[in-house]
N, C-alpha and C positions, 0 to 999 in steps of 0.2 A: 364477260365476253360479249362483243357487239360482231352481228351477222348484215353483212353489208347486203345491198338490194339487187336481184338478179335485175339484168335487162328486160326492157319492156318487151311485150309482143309487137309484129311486123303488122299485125293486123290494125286496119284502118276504117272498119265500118264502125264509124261512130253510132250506129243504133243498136248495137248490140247489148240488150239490156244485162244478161249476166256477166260480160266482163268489157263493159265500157270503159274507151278510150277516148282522149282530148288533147290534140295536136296533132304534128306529124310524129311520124317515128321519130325524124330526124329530133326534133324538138325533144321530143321524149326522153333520147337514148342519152342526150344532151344533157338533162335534167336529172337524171339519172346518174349520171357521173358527175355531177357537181353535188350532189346528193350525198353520195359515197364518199369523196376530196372531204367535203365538209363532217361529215362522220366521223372519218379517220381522224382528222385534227384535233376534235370534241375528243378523240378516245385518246389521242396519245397524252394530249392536256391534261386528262385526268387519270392516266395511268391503265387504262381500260382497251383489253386485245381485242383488235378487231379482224374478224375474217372475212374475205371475200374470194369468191369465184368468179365475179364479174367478168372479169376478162378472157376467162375461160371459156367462157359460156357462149362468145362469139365467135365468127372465122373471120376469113382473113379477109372479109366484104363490110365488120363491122357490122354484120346482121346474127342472133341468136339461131344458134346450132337445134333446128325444132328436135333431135333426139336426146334433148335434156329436159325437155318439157314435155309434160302430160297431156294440157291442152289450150298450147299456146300461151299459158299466163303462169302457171307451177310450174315449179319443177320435180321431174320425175324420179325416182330410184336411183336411174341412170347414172344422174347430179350426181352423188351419194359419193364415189369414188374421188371428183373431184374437190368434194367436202372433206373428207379424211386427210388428204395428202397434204391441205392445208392446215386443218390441224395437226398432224403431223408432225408439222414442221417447226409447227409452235411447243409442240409437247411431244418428241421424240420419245419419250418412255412410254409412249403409249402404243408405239408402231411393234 
């Protein structure tokens, strides 16, 4: 099983030594999702599940929901429920 990449953070101070960023969000959130597209096809090619929350994890502005994240770059506990549901889905005997 392959665990697709959460959304970047919104944040844009490039000098942020412990959790530096390069680009815009835009750019990022971009990169990101082509990221995942290319994942997914890598996985289904070789028979390999992959899950994500990706889309989850945003609203309806296309900006990351900050009470899924810890501190702005992880994801928190929170996540956690919307992890399950997806696997879940893949593996019903396990609900």
């Amino acid at each position: 099983m392959v665990w697709g990449a959460v959304p970047t953070t919104t944040d844009e101070s490039f000098g942020n030594k412990k959790f530096p960023t390069v680009g815009t969000y835009n750019e990022r959130i971009h990169a990101t999702r082509l990221f995942n597209e290319y994942l997914k096809d890598l996985s289904e090619k070789n028979n390999i599940l992959m899950v994500s929350i990706f889309d989850e994890l945003l609203n309806k502005n296309n900006l990351p929901e900050e009470e899924y994240f810890m501190d702005g770059t992880h994801l928190s506990q929170k996540a956690m429920p919307l992890a399950l549901k997806k696997i879940q889905m893949i593996f019903p005997e396990l609900s």
